[in-house]
N, C-alpha and C positions, 0 to 999 in steps of 0.2 A: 474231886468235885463233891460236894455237899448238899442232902439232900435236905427239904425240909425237918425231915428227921433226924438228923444228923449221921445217917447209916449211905454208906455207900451201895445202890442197888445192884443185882447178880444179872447176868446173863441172861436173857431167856432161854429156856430150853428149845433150841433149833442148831441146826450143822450150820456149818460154815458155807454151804452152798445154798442153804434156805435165805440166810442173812445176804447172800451176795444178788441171790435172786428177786428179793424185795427191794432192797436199792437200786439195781436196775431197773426195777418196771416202776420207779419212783422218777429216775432219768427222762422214761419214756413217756413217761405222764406229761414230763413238762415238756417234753417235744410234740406232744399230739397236737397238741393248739396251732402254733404257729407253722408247721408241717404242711396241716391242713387247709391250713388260713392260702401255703403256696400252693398246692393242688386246686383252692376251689378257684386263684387267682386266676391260674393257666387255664381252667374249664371255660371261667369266661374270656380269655382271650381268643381262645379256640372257636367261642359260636358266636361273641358281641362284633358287630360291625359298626356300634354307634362310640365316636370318639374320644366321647366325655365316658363312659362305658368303659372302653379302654386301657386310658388313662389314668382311671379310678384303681385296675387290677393290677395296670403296673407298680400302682403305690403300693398298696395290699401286697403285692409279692416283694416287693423291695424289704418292705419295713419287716415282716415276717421272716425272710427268709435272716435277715440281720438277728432279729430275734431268738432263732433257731441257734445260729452259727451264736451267737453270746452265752448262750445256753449249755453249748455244748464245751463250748470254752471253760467255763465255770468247772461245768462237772469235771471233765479230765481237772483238774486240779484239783477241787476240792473233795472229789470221789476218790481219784485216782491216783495211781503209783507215781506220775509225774516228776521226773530228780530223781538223783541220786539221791542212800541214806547219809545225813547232814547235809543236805543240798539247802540254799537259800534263796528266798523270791524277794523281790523289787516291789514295795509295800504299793508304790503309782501301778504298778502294772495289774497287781491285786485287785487296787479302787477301781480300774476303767475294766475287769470284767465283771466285780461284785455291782458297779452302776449300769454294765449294760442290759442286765437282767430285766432292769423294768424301764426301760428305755419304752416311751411311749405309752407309759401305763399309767394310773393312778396313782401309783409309788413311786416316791424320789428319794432318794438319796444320799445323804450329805457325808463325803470324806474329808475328814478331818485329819490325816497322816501323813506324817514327814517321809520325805524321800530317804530311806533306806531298806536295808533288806532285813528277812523276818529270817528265822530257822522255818523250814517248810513246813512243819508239823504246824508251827504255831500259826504260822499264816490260814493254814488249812482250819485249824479253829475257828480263825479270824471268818471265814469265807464261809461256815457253815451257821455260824452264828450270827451271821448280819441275814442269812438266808430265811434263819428259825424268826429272825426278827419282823422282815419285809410280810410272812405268812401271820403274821399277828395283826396284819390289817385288812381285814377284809372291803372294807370301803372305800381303802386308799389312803396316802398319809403319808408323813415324812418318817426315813430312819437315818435317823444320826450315827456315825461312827466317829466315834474319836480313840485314839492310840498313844499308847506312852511312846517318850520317847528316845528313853532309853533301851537301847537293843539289846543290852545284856539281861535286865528283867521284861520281858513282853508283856502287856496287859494292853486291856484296850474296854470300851465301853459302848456298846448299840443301845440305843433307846429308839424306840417305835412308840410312834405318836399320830392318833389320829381319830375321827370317831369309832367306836365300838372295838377299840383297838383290843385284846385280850388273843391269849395262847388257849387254843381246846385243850382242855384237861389231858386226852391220850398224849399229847405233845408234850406238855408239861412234866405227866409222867416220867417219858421216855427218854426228857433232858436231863431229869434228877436220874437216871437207871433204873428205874422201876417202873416200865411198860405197864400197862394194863392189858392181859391178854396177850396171843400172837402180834407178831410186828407187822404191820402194815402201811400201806400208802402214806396216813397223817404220822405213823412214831417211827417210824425209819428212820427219817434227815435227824432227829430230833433227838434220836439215842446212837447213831454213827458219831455227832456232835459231844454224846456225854463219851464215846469210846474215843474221842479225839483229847478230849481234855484230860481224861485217865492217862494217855496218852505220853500227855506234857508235863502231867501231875500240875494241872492248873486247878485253880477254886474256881467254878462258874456259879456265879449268885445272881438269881433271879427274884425281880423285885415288879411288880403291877400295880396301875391305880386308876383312877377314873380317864381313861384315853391316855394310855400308854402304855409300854412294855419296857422294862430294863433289862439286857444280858449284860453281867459283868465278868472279866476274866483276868486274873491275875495269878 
């Protein structure tokens, strides 16, 4: 992977148990929302008696609780040891949990990949990098995925498009390997992302411009 400077960035200085403990509470981040969204659903079914009231919490728990469960989907995959080593994923089954993430949000999604299977490493690329993508839009916005497809070279391409679309500099950082400071919340996903592509021995080139993001990976 290639950084603006053409220098591949080092490690930060932390254990392997500090690294594993910041991407978990990166997990946990994005479960707190919808988690909570089912806890306050049940509070109101528990004291509202009125049926439109009701109604309303079963939707809020429905939709949430989905949201959760997509969430955690993702992660066991693209966090996680999931397969054997050389094991392969089903690029459809990639696109319907990399879309169920913002299922009902601001953010949509567009897959553009053929039905076939990826080496799991690369998929895993695939799945953190459209993630690094959808967080480039803070107002909302489409992100496009398109994949080669050919399955013997893997590449693929996320553009993130939208107003005030752009990646916080610590992110940016932390995709070229060269954090700013301790790893935290925003350069976790973003530098697990650059150890994915080291990984693969993939080029990830990142390109921006007035409402949009590009990750490219080849």
């Amino acid at each position: 992977m290639e950084t603006k400077n053409g220098r591949a960035g080092q490690f930060p200085s932390m254990s392997e148990l500090d690294f594993a403990a910041v991407l978990v509470s990166r997990v946990c981040h994005d479960l707190v929302s919808p988690v909570g969204a089912v806890v306050n659903g049940l509070e109101v079914l528990e004291e509202e008696r009125d049926a439109a009231m009701r109604a309303d919490a079963l939707k809020l728990i429905t939709s949430s609780a989905e949201l959760a469960a997509a969430r955690l989907q993702f992660a066991r995959i693209a966090y996680g040891a999931a397969g054997s080593a050389g094991a392969e994923l089903d690029l459809n089954e990639i696109g319907r949990m990399v879309c169920g993430l913002v299922k009902g949000g601001k953010t949509q999604f567009t897959w553009e990949a053929p039905a076939v299977n990826w080496p799991k490493d690369w998929a895993k690329l695939l799945m953190n990098c459209a993630l690094v993508g959808a967080d480039c839009l803070p107002r909302g916005g489409r992100v496009r995925i398109v994949t080669e497809r050919d399955t013997s070279s893997p590449g693929f391409l996320v553009r993130a498009a939208g107003q005030g679309a752009r990646m916080h500099e610590e992110a940016e950082k932390a995709l070229h390997g060269e954090p700013v400071g301790p790893l935290d919340g925003r350069s976790i996903q973003p530098y697990f992302t650059y150890k994915l592509a080291q990984l693969v021995n993939a080029q990830v080139l990142l390109t921006s411009g007035e409402g949009f993001v590009e990750i490219a990976a080849r």
